[in-house]
Structures are given as C-alpha cells and as structure tokens.
N, CA, C and O atoms as a MOPAC input file, in Angstrom:
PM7 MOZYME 1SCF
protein

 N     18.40600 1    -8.10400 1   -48.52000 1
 C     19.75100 1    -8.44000 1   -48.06100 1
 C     19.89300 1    -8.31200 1   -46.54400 1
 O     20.41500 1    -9.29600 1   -46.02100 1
 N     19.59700 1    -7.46500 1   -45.84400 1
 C     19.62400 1    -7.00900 1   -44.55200 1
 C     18.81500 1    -8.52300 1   -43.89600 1
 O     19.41400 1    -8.95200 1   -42.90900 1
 N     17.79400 1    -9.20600 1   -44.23300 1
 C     17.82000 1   -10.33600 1   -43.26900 1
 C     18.54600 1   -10.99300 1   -43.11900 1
 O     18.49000 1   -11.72000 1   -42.12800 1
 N     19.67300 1   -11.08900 1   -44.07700 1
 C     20.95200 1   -12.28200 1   -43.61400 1
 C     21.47400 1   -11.81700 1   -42.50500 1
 O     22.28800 1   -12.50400 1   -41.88800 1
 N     21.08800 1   -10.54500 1   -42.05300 1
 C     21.82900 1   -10.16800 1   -40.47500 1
 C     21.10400 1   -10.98200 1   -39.46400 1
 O     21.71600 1   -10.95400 1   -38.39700 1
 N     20.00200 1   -11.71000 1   -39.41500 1
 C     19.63200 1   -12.32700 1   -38.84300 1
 C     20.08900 1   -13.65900 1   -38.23100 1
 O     19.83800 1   -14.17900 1   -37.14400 1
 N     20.96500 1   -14.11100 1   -39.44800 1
 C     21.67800 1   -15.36100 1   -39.91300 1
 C     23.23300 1   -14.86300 1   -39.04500 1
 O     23.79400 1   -15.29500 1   -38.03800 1
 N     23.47900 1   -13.98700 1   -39.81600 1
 C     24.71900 1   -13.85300 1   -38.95000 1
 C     24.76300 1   -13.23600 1   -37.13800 1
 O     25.64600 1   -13.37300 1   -36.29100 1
 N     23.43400 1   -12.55600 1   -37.06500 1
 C     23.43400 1   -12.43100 1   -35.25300 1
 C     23.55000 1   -13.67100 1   -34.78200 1
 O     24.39200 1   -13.85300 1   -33.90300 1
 N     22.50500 1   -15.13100 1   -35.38600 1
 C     22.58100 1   -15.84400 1   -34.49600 1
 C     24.31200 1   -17.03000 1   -34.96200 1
 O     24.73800 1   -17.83200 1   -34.13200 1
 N     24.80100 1   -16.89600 1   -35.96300 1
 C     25.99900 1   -17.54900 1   -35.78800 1
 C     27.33500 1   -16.73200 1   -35.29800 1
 O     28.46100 1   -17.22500 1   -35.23600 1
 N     27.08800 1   -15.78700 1   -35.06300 1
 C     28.41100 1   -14.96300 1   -34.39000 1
 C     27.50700 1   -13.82000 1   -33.34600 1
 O     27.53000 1   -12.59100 1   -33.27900 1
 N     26.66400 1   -14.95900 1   -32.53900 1
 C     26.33800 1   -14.16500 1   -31.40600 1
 C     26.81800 1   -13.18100 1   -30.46500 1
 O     26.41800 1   -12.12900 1   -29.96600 1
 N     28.02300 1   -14.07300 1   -30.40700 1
 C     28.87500 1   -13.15900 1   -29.14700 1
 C     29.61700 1   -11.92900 1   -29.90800 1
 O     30.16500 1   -11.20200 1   -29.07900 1
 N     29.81800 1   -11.42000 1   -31.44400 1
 C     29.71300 1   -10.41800 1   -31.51100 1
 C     28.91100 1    -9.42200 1   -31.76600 1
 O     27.82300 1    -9.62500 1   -32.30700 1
 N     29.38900 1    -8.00900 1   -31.36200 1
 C     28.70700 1    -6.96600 1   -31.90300 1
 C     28.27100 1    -6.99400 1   -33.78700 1
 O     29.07900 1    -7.13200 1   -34.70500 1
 N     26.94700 1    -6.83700 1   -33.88700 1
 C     26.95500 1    -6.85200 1   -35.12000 1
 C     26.60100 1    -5.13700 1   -35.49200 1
 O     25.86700 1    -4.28500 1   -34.99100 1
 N     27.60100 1    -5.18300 1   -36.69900 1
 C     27.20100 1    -3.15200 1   -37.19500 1
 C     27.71000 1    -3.16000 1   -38.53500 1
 O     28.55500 1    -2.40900 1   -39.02000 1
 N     26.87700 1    -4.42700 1   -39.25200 1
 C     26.98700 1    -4.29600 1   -40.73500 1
 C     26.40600 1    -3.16200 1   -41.56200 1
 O     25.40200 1    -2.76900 1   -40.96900 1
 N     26.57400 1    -2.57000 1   -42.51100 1
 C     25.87800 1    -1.89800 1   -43.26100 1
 C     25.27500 1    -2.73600 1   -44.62900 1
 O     25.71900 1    -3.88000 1   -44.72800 1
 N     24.47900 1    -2.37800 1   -45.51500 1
 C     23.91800 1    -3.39300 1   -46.34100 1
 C     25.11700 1    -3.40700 1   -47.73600 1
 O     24.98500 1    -3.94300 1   -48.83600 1
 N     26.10100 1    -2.73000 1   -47.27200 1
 C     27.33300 1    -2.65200 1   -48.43800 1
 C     28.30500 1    -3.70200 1   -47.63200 1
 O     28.84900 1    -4.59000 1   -48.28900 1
 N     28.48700 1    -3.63100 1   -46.50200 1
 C     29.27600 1    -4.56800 1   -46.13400 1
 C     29.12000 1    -6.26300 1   -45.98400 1
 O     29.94600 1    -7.15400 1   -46.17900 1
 N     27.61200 1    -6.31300 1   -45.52600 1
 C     26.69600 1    -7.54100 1   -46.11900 1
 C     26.80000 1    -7.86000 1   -47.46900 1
 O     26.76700 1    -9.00200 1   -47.92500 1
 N     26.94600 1    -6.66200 1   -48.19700 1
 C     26.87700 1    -8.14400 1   -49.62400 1
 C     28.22600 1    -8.27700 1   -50.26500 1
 O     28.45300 1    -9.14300 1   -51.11000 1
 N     29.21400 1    -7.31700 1   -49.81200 1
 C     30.69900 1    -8.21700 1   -50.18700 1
 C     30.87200 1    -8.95400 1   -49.32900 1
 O     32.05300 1    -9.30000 1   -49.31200 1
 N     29.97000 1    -9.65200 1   -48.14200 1
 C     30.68900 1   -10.52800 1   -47.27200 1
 C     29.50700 1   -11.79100 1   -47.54000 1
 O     29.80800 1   -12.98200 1   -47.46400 1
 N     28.66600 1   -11.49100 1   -47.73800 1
 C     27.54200 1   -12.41200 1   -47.56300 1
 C     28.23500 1   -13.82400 1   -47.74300 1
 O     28.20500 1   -14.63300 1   -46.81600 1
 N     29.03400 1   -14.19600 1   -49.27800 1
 C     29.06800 1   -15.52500 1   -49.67100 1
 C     30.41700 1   -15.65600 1   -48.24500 1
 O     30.44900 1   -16.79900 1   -47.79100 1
 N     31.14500 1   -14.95300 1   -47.76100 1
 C     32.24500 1   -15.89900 1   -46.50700 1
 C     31.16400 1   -15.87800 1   -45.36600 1
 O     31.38000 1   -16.68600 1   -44.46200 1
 N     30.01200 1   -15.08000 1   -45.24400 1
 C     29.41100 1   -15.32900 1   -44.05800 1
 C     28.29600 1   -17.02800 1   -44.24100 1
 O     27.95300 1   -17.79700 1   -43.34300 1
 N     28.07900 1   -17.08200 1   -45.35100 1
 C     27.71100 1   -17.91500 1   -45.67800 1
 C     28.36600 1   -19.55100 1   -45.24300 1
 O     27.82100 1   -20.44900 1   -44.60100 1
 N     29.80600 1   -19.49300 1   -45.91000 1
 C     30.62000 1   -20.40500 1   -45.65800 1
 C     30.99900 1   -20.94100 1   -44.12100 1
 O     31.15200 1   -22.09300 1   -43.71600 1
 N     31.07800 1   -19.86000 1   -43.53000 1
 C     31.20200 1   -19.80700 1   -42.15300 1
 C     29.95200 1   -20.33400 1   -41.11700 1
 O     30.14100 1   -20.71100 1   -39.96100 1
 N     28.94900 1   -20.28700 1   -41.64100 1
 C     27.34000 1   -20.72900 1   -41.37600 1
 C     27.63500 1   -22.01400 1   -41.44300 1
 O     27.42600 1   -22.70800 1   -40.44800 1
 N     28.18600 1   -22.59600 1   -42.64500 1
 C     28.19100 1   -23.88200 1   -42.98400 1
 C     29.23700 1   -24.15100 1   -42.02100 1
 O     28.92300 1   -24.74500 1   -40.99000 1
 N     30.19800 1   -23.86700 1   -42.17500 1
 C     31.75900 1   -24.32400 1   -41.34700 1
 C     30.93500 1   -25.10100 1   -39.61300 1
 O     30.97000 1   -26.06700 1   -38.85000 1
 N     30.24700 1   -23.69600 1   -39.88500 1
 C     29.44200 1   -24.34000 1   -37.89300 1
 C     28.49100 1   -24.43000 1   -37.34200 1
 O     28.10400 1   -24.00900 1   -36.25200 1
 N     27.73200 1   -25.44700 1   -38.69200 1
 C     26.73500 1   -25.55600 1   -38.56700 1
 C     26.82600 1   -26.91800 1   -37.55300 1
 O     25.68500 1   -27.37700 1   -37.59600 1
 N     27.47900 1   -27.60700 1   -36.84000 1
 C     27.64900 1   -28.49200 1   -36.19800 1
 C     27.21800 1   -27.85100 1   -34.48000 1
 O     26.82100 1   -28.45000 1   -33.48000 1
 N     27.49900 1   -26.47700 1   -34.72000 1
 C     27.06500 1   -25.82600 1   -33.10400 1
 C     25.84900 1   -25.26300 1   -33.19100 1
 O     25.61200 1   -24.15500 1   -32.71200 1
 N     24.74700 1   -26.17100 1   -33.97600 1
 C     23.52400 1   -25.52400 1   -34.29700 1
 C     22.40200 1   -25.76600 1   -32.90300 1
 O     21.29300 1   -25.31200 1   -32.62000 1
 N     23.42400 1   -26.79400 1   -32.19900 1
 C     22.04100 1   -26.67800 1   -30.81500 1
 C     22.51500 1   -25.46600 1   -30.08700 1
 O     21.60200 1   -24.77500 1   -29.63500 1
 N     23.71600 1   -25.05100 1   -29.86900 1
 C     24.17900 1   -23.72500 1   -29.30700 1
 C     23.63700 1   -22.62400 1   -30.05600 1
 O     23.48200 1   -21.64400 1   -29.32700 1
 N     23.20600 1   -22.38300 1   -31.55100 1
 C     23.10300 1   -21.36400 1   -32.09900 1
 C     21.48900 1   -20.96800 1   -31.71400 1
 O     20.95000 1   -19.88300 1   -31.49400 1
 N     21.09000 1   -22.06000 1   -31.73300 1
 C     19.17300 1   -22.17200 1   -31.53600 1
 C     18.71900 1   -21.59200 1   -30.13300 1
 O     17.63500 1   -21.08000 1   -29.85400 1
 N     19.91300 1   -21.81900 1   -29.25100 1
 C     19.68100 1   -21.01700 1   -27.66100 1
 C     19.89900 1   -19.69200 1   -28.00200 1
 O     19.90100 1   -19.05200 1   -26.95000 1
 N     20.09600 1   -18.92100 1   -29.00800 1
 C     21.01300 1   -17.75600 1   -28.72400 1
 C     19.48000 1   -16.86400 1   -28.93800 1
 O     18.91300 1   -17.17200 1   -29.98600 1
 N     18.64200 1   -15.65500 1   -27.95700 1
 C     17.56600 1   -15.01800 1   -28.43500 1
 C     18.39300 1   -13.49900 1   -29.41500 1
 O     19.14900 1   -12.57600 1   -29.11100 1
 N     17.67200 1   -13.99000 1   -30.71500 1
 C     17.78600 1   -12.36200 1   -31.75500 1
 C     17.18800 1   -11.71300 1   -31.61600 1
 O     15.99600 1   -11.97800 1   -31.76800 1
 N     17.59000 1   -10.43800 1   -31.23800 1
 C     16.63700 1    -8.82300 1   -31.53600 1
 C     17.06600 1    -7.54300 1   -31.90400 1
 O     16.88400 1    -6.49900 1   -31.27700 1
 N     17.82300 1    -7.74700 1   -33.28500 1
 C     18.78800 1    -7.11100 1   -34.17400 1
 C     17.82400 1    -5.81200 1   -34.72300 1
 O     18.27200 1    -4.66900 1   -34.81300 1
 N     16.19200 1    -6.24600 1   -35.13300 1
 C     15.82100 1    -5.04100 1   -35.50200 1
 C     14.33700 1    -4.64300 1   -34.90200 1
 O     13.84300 1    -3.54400 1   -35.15500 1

C-alpha cells in the first residue's frame, strides 16, 4: 500500500505528504480519482523529482 505514496507525491507535489498506511487506504480510491481528474497535467507531473523514501 505505501507505494501509492509515490503516486500521490508526484500528483500533489506541491504538498507536504505525511500519510500513514491507515490513512492511505481509506483514501486510496479519492486519491485515485483525483489521479484521474489530472491526469491531463501529466507533462507537469513527469517534471516533478520523487524522494519520499
């Protein structure tokens, strides 16, 4: 479960991320939706460098 933080560093870059793996999986399916919602800013998301762990 914890790699979907990967997913969500790079679509909500500009925030702080400080999920716990309980808060990841009641959120997973809206973080999901939200992935999709913007997936249209995927050349912006691809610039963003991850180093969450």
């Amino acid at each position: 479960q914890t790699r979907v933080l990967h997913i969500v560093g790079v679509n909500l870059s500009e925030h702080v991320i400080t999920m716990d793996e309980e808060y990841l999986h009641n959120s997973k399916f809206t973080i999901l939706n939200q992935i999709d919602e913007e997936h249209s800013q995927k050349s912006v998301m691809q610039q963003r460098t991850i180093s969450m762990f």
